[in-house]
The first five atom37 places (N, CA, C, CB, O) and aatype in JSON, in Angstrom:
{
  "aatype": [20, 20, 20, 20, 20, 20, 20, 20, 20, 20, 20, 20, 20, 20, 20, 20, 20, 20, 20, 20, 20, 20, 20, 20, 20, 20, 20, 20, 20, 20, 20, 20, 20, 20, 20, 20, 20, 20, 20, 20, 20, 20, 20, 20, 20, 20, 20, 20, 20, 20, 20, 20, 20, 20, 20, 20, 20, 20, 20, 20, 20, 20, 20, 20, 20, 20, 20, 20, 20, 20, 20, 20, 20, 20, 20, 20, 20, 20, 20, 20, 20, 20, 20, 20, 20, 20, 20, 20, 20, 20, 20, 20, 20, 20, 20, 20, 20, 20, 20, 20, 20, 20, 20, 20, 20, 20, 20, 20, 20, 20, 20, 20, 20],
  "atom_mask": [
    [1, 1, 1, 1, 1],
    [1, 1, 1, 1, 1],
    [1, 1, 1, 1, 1],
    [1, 1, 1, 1, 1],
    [1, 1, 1, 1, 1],
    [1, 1, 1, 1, 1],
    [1, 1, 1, 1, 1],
    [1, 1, 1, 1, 1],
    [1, 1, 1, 1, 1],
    [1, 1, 1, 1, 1],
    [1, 1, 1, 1, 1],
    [1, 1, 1, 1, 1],
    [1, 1, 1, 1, 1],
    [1, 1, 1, 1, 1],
    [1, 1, 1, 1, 1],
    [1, 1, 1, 1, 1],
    [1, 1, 1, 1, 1],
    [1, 1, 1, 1, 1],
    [1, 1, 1, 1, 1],
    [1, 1, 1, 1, 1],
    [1, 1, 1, 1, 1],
    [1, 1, 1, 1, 1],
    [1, 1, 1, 1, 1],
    [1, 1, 1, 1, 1],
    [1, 1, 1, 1, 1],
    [1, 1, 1, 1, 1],
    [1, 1, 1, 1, 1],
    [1, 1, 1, 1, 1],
    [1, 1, 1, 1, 1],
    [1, 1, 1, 1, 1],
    [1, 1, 1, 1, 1],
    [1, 1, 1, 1, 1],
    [1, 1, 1, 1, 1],
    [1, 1, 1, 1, 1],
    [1, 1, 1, 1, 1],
    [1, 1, 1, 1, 1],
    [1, 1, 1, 1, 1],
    [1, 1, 1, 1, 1],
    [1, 1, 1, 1, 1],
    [1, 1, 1, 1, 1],
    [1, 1, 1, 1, 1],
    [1, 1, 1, 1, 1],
    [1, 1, 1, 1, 1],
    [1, 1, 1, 1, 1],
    [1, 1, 1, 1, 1],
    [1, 1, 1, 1, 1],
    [1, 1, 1, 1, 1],
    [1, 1, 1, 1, 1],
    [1, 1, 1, 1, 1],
    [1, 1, 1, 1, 1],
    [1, 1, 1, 1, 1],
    [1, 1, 1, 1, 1],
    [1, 1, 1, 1, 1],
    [1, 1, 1, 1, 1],
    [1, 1, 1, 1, 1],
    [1, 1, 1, 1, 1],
    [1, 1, 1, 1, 1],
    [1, 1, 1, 1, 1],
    [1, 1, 1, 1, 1],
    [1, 1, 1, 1, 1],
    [1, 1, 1, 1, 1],
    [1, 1, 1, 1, 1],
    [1, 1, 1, 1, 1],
    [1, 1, 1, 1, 1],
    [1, 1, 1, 1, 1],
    [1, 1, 1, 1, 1],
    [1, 1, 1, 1, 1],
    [1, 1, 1, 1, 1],
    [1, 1, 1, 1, 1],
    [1, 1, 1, 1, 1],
    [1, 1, 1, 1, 1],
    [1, 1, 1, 1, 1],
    [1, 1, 1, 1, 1],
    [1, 1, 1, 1, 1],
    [1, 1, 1, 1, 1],
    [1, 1, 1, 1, 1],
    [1, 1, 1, 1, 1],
    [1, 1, 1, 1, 1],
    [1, 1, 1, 1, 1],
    [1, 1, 1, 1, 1],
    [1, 1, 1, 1, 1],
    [1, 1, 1, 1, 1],
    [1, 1, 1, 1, 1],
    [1, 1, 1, 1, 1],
    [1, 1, 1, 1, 1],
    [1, 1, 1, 1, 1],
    [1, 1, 1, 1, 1],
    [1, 1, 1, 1, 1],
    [1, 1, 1, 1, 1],
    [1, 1, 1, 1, 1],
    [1, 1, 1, 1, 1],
    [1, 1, 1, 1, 1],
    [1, 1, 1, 1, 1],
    [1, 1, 1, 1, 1],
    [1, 1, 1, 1, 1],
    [1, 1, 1, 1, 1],
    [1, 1, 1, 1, 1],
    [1, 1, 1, 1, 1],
    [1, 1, 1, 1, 1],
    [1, 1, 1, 1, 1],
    [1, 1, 1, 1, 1],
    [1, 1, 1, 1, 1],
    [1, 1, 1, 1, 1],
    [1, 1, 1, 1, 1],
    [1, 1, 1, 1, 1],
    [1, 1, 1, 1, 1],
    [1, 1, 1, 1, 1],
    [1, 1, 1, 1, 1],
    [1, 1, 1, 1, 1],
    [1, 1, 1, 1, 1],
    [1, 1, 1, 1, 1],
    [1, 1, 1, 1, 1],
    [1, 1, 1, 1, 1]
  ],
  "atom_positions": [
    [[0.85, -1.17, 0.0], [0.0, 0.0, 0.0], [0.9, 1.23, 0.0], [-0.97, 0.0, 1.23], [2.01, 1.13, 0.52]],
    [[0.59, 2.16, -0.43], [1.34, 3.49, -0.98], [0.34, 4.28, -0.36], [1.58, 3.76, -2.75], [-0.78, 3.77, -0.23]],
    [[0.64, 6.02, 0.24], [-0.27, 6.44, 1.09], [0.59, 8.0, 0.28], [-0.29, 5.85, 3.05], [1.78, 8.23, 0.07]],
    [[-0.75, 8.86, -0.01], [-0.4, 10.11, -0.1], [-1.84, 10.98, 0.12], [0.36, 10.33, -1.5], [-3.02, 10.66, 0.2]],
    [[-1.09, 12.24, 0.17], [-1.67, 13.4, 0.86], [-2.6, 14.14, -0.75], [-0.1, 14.57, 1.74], [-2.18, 14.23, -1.91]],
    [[-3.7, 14.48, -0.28], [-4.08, 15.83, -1.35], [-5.39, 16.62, -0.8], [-4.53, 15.23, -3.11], [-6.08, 16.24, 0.14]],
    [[-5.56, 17.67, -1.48], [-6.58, 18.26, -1.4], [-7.48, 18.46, -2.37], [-6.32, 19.11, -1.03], [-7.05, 18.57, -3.52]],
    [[-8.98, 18.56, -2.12], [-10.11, 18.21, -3.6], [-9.95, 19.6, -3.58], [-12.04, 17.37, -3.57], [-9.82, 20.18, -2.5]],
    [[-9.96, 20.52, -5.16], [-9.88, 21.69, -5.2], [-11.97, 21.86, -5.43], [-8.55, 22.2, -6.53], [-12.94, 21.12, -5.25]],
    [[-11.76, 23.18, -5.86], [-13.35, 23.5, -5.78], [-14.63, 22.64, -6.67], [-13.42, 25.04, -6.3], [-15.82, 22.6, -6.34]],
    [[-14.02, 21.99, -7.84], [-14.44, 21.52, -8.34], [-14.64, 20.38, -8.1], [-14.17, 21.75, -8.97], [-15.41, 19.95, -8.96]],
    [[-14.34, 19.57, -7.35], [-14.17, 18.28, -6.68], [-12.98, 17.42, -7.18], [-15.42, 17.5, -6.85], [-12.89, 16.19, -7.14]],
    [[-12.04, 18.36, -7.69], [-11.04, 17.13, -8.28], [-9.8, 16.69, -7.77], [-10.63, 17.41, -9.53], [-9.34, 16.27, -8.83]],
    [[-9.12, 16.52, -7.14], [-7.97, 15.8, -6.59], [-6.5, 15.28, -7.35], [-8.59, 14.69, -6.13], [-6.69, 14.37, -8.16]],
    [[-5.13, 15.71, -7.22], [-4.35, 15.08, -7.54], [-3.26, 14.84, -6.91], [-4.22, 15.34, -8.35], [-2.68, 15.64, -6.18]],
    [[-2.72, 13.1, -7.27], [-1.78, 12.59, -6.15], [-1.06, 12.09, -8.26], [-2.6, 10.96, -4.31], [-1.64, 11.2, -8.9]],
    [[-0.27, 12.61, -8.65], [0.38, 11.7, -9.3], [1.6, 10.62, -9.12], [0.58, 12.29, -10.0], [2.09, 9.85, -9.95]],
    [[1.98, 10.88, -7.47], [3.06, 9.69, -7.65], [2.02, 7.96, -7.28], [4.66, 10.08, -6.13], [2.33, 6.81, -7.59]],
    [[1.02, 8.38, -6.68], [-0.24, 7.22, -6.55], [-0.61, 6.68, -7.78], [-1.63, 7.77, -5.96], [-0.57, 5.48, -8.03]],
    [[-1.03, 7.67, -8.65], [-1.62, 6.99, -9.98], [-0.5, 6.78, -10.95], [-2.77, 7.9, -10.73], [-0.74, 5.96, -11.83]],
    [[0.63, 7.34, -10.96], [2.02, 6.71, -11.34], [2.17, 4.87, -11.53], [3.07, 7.23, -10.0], [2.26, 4.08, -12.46]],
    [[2.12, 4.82, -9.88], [1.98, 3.72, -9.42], [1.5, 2.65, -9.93], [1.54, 3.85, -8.65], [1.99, 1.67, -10.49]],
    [[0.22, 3.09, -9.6], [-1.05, 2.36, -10.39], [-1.26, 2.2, -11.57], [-2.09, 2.81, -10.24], [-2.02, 1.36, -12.07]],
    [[-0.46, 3.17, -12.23], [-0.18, 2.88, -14.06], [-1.79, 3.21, -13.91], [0.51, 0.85, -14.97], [-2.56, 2.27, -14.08]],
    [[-2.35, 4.6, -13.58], [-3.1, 5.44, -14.31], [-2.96, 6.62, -15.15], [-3.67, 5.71, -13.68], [-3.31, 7.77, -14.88]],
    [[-2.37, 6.17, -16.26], [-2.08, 7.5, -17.26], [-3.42, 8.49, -17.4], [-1.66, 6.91, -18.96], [-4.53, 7.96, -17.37]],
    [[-3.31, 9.78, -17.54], [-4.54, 10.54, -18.48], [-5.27, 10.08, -19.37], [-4.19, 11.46, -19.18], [-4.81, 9.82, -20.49]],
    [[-6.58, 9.88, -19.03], [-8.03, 9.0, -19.9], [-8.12, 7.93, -19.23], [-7.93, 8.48, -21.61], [-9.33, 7.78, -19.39]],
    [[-7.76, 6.92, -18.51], [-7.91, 5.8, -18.04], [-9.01, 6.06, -17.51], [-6.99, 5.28, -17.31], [-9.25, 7.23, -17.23]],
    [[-9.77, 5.27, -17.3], [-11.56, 4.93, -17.05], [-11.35, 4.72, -15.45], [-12.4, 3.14, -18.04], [-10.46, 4.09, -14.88]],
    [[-12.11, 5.22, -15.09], [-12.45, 4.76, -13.22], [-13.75, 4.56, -13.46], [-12.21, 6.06, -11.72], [-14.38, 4.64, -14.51]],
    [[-14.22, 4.21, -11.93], [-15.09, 4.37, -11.34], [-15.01, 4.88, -9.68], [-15.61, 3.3, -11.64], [-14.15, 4.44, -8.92]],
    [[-16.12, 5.95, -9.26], [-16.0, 6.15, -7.85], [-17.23, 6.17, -7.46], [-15.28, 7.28, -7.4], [-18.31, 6.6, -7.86]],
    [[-16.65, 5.43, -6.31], [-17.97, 4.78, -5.51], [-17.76, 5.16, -3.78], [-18.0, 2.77, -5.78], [-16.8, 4.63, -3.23]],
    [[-18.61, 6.03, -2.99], [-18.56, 5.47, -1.27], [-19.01, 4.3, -0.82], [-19.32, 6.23, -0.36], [-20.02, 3.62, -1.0]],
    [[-17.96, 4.21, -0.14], [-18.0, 2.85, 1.13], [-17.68, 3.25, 2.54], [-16.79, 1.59, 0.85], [-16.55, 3.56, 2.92]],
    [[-18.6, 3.23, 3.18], [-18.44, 2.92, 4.86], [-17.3, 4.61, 5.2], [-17.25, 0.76, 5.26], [-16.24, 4.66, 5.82]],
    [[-18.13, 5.88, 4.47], [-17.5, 6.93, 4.65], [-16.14, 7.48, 4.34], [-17.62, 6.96, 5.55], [-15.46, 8.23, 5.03]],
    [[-15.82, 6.82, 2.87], [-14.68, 7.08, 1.97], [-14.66, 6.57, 0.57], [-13.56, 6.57, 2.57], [-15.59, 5.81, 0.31]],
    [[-14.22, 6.71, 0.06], [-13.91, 6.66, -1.67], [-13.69, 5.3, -2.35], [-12.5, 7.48, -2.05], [-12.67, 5.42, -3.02]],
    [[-13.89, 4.79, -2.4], [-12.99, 3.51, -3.63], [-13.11, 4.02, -5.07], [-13.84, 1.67, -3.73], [-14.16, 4.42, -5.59]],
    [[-11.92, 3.96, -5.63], [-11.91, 4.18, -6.79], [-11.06, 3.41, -7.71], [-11.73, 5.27, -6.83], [-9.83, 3.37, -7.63]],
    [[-11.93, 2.68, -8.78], [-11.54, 1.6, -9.46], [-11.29, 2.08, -10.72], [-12.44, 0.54, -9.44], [-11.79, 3.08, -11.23]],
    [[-10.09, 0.93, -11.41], [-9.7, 1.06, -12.71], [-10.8, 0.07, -13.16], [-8.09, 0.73, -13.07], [-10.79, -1.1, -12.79]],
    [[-12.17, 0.8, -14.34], [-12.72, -0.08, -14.62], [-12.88, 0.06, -16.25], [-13.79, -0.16, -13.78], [-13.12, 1.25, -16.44]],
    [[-12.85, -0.53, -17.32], [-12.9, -0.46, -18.72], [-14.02, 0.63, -19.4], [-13.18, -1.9, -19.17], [-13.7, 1.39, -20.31]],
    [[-15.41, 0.58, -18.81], [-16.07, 1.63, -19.23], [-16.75, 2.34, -17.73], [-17.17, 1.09, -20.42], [-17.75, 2.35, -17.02]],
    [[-15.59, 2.8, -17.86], [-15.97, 3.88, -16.54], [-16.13, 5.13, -16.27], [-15.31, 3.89, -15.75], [-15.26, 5.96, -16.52]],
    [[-17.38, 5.43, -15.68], [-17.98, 6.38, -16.12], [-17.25, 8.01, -15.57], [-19.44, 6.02, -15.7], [-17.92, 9.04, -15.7]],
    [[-15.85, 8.06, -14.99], [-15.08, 9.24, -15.08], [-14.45, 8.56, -15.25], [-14.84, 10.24, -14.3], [-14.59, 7.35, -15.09]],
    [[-12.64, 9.72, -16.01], [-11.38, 9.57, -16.67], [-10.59, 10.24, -15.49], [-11.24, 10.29, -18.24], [-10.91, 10.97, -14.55]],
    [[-9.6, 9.77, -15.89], [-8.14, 10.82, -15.39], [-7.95, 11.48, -16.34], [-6.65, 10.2, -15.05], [-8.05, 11.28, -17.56]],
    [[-7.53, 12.7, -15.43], [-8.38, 14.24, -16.34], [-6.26, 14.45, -16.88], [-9.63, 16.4, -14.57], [-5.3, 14.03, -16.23]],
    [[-6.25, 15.12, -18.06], [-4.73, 15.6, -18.64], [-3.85, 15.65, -17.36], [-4.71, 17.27, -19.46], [-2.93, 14.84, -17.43]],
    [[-3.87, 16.37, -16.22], [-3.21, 16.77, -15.73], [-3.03, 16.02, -14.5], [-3.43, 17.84, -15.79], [-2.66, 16.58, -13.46]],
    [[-3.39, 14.29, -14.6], [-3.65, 13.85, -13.49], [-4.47, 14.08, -12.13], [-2.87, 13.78, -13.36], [-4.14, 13.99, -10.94]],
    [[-5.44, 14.35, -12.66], [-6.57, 14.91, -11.13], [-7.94, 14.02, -11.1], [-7.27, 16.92, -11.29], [-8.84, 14.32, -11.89]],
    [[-8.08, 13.15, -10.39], [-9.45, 12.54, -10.45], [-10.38, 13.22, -10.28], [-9.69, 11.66, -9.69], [-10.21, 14.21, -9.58]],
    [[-11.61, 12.99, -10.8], [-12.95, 13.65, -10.47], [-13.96, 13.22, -9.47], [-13.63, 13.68, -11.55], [-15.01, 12.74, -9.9]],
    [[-13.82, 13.31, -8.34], [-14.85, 13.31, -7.65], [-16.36, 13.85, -7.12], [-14.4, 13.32, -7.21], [-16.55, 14.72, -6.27]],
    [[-17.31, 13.15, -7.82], [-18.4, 13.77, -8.51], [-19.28, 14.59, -7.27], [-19.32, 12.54, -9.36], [-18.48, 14.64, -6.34]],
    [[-20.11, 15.02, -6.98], [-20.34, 15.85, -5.78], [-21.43, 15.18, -5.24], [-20.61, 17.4, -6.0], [-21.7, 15.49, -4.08]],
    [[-22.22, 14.23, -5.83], [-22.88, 13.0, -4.83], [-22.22, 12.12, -4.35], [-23.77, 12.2, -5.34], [-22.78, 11.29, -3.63]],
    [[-21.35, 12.06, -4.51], [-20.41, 10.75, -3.51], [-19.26, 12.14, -2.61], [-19.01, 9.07, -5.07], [-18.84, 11.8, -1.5]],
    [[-19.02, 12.98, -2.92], [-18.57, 13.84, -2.08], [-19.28, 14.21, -1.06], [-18.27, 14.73, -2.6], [-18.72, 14.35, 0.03]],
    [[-20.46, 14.4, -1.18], [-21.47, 14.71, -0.03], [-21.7, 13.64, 0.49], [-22.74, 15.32, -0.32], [-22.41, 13.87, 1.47]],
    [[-21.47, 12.41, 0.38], [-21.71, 11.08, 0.61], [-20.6, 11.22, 2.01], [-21.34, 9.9, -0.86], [-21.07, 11.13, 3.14]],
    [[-19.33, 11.4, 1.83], [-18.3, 11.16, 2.48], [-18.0, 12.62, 3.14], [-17.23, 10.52, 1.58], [-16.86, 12.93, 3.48]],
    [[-19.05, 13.46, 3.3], [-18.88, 14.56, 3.64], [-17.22, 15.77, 3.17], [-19.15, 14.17, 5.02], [-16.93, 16.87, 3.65]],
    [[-16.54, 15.01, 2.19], [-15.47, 15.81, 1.19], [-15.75, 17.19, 1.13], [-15.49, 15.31, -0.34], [-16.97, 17.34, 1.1]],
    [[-15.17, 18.26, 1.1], [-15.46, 19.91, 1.04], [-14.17, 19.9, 0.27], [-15.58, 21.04, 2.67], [-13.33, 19.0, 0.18]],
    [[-14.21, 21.11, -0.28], [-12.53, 21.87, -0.83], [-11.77, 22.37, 0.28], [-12.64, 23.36, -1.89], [-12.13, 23.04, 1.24]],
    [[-10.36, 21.8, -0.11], [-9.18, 22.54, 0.54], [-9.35, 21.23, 1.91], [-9.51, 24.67, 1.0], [-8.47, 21.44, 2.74]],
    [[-10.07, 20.25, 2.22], [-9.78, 19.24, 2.83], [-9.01, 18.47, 2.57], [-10.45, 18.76, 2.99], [-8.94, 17.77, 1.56]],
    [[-8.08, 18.5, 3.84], [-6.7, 17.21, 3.93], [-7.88, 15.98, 3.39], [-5.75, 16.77, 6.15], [-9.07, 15.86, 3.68]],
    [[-7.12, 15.27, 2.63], [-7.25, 13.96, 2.01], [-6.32, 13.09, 2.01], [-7.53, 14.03, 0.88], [-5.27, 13.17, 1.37]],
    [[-6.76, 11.96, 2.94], [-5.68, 10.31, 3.11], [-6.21, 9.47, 1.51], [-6.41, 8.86, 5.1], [-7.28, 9.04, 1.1]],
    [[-4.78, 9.54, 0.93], [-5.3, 8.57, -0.65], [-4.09, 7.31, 0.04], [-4.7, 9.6, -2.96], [-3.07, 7.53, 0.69]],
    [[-4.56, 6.26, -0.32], [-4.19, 4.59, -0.52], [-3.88, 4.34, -1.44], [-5.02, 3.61, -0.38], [-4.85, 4.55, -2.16]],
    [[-3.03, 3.95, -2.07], [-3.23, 3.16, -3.61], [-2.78, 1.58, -2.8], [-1.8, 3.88, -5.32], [-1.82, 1.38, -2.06]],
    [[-3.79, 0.65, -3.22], [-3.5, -0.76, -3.24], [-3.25, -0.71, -4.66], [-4.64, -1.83, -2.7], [-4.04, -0.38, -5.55]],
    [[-2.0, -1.09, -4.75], [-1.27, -1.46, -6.25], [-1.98, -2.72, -6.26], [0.63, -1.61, -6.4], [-3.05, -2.84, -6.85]],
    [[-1.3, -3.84, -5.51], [-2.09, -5.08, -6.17], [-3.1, -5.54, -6.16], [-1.8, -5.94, -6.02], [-3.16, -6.77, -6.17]],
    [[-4.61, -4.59, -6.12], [-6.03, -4.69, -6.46], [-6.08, -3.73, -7.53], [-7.05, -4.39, -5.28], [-6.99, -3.77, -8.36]],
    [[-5.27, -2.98, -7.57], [-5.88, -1.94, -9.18], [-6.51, -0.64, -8.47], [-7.53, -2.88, -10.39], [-7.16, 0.16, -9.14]],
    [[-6.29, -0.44, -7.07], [-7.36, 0.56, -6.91], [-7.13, 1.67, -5.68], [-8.71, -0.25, -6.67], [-6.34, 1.32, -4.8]],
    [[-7.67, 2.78, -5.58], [-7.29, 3.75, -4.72], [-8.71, 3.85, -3.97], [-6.68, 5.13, -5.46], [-9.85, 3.58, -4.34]],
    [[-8.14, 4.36, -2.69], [-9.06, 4.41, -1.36], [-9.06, 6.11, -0.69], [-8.29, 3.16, -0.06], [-8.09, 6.55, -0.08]],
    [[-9.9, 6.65, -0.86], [-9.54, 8.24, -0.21], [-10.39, 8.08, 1.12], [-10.18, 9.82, -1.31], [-11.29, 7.31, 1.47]],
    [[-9.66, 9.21, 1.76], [-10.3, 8.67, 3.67], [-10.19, 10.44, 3.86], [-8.69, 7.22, 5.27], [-9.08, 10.96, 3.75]],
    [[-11.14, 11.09, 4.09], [-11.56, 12.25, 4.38], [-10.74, 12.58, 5.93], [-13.23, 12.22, 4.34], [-10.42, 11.66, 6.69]],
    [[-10.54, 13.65, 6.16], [-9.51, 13.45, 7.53], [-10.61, 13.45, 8.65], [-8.2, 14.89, 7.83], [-10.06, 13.33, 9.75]],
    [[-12.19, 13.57, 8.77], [-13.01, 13.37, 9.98], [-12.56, 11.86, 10.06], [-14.77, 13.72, 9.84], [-12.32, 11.43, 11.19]],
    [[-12.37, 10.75, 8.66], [-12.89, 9.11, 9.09], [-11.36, 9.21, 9.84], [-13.26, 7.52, 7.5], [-11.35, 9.04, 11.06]],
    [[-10.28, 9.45, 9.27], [-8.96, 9.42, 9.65], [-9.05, 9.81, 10.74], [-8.05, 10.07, 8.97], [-8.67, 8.73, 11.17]],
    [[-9.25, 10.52, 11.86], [-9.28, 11.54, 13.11], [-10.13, 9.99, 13.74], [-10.34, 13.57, 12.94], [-9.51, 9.17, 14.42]],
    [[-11.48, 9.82, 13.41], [-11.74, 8.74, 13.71], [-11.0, 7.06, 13.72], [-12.57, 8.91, 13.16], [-11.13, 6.48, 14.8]],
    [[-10.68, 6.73, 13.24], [-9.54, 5.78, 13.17], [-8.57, 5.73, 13.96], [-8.98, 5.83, 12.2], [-8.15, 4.7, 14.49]],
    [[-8.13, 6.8, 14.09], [-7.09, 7.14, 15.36], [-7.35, 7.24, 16.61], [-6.53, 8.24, 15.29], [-6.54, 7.24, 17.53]],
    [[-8.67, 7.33, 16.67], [-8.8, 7.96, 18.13], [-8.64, 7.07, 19.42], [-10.2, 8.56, 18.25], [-8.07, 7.41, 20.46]],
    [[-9.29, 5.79, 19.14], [-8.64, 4.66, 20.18], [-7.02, 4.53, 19.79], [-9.48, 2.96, 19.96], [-6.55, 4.11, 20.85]],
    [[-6.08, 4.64, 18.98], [-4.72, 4.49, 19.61], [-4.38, 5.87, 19.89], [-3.61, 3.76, 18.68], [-3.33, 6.04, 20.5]],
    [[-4.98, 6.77, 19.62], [-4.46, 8.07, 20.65], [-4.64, 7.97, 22.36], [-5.44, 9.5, 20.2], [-3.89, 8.27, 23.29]],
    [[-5.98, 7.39, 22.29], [-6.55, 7.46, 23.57], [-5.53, 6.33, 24.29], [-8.29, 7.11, 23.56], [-5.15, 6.52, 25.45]],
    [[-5.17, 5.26, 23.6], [-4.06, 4.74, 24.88], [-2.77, 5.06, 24.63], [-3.96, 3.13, 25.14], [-1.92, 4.32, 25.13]],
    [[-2.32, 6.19, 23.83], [-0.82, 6.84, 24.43], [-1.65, 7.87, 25.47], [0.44, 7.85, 22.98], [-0.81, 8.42, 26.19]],
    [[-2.86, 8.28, 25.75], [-2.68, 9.14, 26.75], [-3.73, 8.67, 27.75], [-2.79, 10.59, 26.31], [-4.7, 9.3, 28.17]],
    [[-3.23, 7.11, 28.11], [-3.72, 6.5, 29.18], [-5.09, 6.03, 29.23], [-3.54, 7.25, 30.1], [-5.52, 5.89, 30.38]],
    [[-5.9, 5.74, 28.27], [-7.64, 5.34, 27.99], [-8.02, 6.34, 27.8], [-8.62, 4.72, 29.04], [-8.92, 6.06, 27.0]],
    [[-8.05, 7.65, 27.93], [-9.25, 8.44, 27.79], [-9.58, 8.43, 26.08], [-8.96, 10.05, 28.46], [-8.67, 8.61, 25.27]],
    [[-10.73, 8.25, 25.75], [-10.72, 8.82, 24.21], [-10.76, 10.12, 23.61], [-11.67, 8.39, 23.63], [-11.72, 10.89, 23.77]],
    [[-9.83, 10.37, 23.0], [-9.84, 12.11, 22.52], [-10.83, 12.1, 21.1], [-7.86, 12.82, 22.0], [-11.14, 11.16, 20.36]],
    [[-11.14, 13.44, 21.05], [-12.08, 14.0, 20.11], [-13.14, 13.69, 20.59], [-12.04, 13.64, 18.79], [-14.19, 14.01, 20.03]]
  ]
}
């Protein structure tokens, strides 16, 4: 797994090119994006209904953004699982969440946030 940082600009679009590098997503390659359980999956799929845009920036359409509660200028956790074909974005509320039980036992049980 490969892990990088981005932010969705106003339009909802996002770019990590050393991730889709990776992933051997050149410009035009077909996705699909879908929410799951309050984050992104996004698949390399043959007729898929968004591209990787020229300049490497995925499109994240604004019903699955509101899905995962996504805004502009939000820190964004991207995944690339190379060996499934596919990228995972984690909004930094699910991330903050995720963390919060091993925060809470470096500072002795309490749960923070």
């Amino acid at each position: 797994m490969l892990i990088g940082m981005a932010r969705a600009d106003r339009s909802g679009r996002v770019s990590e090119r050393g991730l889709l590098g990776a992933l051997g997503w050149p410009a035009g390659h077909r996705i699909d994006v879908h929410p799951h359980g309050g984050m992104l999956v996004i698949t390399s799929v043959r007729a898929g209904q968004q591209v990787v845009g020229s300049r490497g920036e995925l499109p994240l359409p604004a019903s699955v953004r509101q899905m995962c509660a996504i805004v502009p200028a939000q820190p964004l956790l991207l995944a690339a699982i190379v060996s499934h074909d596919l990228l995972v974005i984690h909004p930094a509320s699910s991330v903050a969440w995720l963390l919060a039980d091993l925060h809470a036992q470096v500072i002795g049980g309490r749960r923070v946030g």
